[in-house]
N, C-alpha and C positions, 0 to 999 in steps of 0.2 A: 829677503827683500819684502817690503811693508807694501800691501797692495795701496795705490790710490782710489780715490772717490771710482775715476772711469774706471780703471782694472776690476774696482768691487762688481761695478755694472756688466761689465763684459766678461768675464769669470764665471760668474755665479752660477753656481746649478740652481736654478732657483727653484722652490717649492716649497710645501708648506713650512709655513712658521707661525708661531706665535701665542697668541692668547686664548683660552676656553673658556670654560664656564668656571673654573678656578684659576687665578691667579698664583705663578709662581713666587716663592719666596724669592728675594734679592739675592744674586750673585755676590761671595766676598769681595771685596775691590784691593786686596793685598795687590803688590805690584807683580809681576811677572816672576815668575823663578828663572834663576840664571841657568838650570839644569834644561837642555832642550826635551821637549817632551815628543821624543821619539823613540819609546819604545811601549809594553805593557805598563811595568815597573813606572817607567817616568809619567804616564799618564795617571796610573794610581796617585801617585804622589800630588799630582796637579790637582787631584780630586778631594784628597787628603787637607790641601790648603784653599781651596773654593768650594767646600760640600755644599753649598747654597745652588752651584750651577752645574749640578749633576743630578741626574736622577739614574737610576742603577738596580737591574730587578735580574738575580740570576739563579738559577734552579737547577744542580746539578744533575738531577734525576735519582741522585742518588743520598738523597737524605740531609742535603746541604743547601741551603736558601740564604741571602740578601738581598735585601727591600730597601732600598735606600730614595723617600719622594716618587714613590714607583705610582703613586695617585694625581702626581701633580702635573698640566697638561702643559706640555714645552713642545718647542719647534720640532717635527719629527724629519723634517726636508724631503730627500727622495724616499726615503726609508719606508713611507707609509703607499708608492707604489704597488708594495705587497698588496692590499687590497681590491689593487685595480687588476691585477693578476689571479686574483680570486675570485672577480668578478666572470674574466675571460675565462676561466676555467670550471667555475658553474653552465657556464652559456653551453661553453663545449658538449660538456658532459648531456646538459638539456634540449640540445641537436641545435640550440638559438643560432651556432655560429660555428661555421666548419674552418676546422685549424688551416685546411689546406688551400681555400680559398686565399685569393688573389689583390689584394689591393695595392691601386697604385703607387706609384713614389709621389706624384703628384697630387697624392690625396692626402696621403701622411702629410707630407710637407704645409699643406694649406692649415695645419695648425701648429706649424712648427717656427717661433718666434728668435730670429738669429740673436745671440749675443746673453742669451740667457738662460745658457742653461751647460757653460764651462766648456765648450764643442765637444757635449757629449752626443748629439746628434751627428754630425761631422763623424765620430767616432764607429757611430750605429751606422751609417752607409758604408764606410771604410769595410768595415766588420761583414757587412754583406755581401760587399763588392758589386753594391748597384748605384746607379745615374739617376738621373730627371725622369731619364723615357723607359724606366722598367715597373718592373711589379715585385712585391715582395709576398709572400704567405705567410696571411696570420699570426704562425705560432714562431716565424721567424721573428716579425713585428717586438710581439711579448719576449722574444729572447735577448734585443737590443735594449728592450724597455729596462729589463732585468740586470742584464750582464754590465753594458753602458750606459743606463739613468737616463734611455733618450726622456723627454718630457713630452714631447709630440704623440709617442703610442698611448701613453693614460688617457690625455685628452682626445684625442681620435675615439678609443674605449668606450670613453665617459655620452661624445655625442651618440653612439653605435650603439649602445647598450641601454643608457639611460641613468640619471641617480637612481632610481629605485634598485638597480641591477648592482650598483655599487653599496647602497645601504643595506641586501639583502647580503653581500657577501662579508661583510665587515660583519654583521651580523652573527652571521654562523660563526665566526671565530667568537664572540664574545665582546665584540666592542657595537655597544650600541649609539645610537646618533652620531656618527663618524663625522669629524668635521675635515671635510676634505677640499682639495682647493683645486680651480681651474690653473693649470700650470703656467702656461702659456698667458690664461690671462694675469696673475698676479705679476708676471715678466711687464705687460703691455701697460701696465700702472705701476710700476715701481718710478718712485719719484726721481726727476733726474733722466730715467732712463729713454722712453720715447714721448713722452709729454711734459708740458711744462704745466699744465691743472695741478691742482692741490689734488692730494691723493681724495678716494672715498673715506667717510668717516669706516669705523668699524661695524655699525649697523648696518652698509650697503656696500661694504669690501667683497663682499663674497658674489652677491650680483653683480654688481656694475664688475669684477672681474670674469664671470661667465660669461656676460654680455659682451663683454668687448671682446674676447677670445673670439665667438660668434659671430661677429660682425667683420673680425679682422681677417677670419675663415672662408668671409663669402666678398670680399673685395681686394681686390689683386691688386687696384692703385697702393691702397694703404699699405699690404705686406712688403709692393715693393719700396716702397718710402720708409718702411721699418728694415729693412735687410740695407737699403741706405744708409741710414744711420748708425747700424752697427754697425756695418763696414768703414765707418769715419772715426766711430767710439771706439775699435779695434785699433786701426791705424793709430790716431791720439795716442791713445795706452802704448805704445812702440817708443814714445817719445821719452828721451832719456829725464827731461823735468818732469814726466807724469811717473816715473821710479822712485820718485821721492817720497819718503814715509808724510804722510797728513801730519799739518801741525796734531803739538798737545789736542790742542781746544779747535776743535772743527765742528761747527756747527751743519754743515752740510752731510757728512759724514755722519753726525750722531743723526739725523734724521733718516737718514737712509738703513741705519741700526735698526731703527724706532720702527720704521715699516718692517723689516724683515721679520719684526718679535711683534707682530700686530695679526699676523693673517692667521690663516688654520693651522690647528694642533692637535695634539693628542700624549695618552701618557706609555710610560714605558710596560706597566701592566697589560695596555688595550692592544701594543704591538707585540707582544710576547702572546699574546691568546692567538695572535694570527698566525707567526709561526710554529705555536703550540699544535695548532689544528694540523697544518700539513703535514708535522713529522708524525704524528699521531695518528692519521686516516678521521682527525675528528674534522674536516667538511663533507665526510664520505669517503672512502674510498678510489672512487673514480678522481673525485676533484682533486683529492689530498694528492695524490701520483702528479695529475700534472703541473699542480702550483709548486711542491717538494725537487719536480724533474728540473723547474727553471732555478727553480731558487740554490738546491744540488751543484749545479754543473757546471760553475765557475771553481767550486774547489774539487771537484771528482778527480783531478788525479795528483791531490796533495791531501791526501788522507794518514792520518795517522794508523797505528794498528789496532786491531779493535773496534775501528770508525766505520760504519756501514755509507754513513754519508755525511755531510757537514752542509745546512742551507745558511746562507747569508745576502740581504740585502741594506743598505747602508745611503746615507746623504748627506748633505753639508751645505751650509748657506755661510758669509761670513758670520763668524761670532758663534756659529751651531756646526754639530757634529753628531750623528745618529748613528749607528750598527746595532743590528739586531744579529743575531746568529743561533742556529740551533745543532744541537750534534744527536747522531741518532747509532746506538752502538750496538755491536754484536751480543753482549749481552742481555738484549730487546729492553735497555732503560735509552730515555732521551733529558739528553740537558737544553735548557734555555737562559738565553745570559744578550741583556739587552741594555744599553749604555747611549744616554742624552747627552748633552752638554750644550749649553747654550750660556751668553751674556760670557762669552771669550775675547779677552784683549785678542785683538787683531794678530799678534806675534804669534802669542800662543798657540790660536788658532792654523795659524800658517805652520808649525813645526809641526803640529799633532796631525795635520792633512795630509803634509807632504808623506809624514812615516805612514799614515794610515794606524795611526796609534787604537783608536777606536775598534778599529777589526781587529788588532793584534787585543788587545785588549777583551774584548767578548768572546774571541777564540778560547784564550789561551787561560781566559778563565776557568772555562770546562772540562779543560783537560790537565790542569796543575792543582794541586788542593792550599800549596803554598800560595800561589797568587790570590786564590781565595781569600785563605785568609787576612793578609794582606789588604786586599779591598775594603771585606766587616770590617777591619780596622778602623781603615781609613774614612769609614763612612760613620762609625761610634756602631756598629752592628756587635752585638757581644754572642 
């Protein structure tokens, strides 16, 4: 089923997207394959026929590399959280911030913007099994941010810590000037979604969305007039004519495209140096364990043999698709295999989501040397 214009809105994980200080080459515009792209193999093949909208950097550890646009700075979504986790885990380490410390749900929540961010929030409470009127711990916080993409813990993070605490941590992995985005606020400016203003140009996207997150943080009228309106822009989406696929030619739709590949990005290189650092102890030691522990502990007990541990974090916006993954093996080599995808027909996108093609896809890269090759193929890698 084709999302609509509102379901884009009310779905989306939203987070970073878009444009750096290089411009992406253009996406093929072949029409869709009839083949659903739900599995490794099928997502190869999608890659095979769009190499313009992929970028693909993976490092078996074991003497095998493909670089496919792995310089070029695309939508990284949730995926680039990692660094907000790296943050939290220098702080720890630095005595900044005690994991066991207590913060409210009411305090998470005041930067938690309903309807955009796919109820992955919703999912993060579920997961903890706390209310309005409890308190969660720290490193529980970063475990939802982690496991369930809440978008509330980054930004909570981000005012707790500071950019500089976030620039320092992108840092030690190797990705310098980290363009990273207020979560919540680029939600509160997405066109369409809670305003009718003309979006920020690109010069003032990245304030006027910290700003407004900040403002929308410290006034209870607005948040509830925003949890309003999702809860109308939900209901709507329920509605069996908002099921219907967007015309061909929708101009509301492509602009809403147009913002999601406008905001912050990053390249597949700068996120592979991040989960490079953790399996490797290169933030240190201390930090490496506990950014490796969160990132670890969704697949800890689907490990293959041989697999000491396997880190993955991942996101998706419409039209983008990100997974990072790293494997860390008994025979002390570590693989890294990190996979973009952005400027996706809407179809496309929706089959490759649903399977999680993208995870299955950087996984099973590391551990198959046939899929490997396979991919060099598909990307012109000889």
């Amino acid at each position: 089923m084709a999302l609509s214009r509102r379901q884009l809105i009310v779905t989306t994980a939203l987070l970073a997207v878009g444009t750096a200080c290089t411009a992406a080459p253009p996406a093929t515009t072949t029409p869709a394959q009839p083949r659903p792209i739900d599995s490794a193999d099928a997502l190869v093949d999608w890659i095979a026929a769009h190499p313009g909208a992929a970028s693909v950097l993976v490092d078996d550890g074991r003497g095998r590399s493909v670089a496919h646009l792995a310089a070029w700075s695309r939508p990284l979504a949730s995926a680039a959280k990692v660094v907000h986790l790296t943050a939290y885990a220098q702080a720890v380490v630095a005595g900044r911030l005690d994991p066991d410390a207590r913060v409210s749900v009411a305090e998470w929540e005041r930067w938690y913007v309903p309807g955009t961010d796919g109820f992955a929030h919703r999912q993060a409470l579920q997961m903890l099994g706390v209310g309005p009127h409890d308190t969660v711990r720290w490193d529980d916080l970063v475990a939802v941010m982690t496991a369930a993409s809440d978008s509330a813990v980054p930004d909570l993070l981000r005012e707790t810590l500071g950019d500089a605490a976030l620039v320092a941590a992108a840092t030690a992995g190797g990705w310098t000037a980290p363009d990273l985005p207020s979560f919540g606020g680029e939600g509160l400016l997405t066109p369409g979604a809670f305003t009718d203003d003309p979006p920020p140009g690109p010069a003032d996207r990245r304030a006027a969305a910290v700003a407004a997150l900040r403002r929308y943080a410290g006034d209870p009228v607005w948040r509830a007039a925003v949890a309003q309106r999702a809860a109308a822009i939900e209901t709507a989406a329920q509605d069996p004519a908002a099921q219907a696929a967007p015309p061909a030619a929708d101009p509301a739709l492509d602009r809403l495209m147009e913002w999601f590949d406008g905001g912050p990005a990053g390249t597949v290189a700068q996120l592979a140096g991040m989960h490079r650092a953790a399996a490797t102890d290169g933030f240190g030691a201390e930090v490496a364990a506990i950014v490796r522990g969160h990132l670890e502990r969704p697949l800890a007990d689907r490990l293959p043999p041989g697999v000491l541990g396997a880190g993955q974090k991942g996101g998706s916006l419409p039209g983008i698709l990100t997974n990072a993954v790293t494997v860390r093996r008994a025979d002390a080599t570590v693989g890294v295999a990190v996979v973009a995808l952005s400027g996706m027909p809407l179809p496309d996108y929706q089959q490759a989501l649903t399977a999680g093609a993208p995870l299955l896809l950087s996984q099973q890269v590391l551990l198959d040397d046939a899929l490997l090759t396979r991919l060099a193929t598909a990307v012109g890698v000889r």
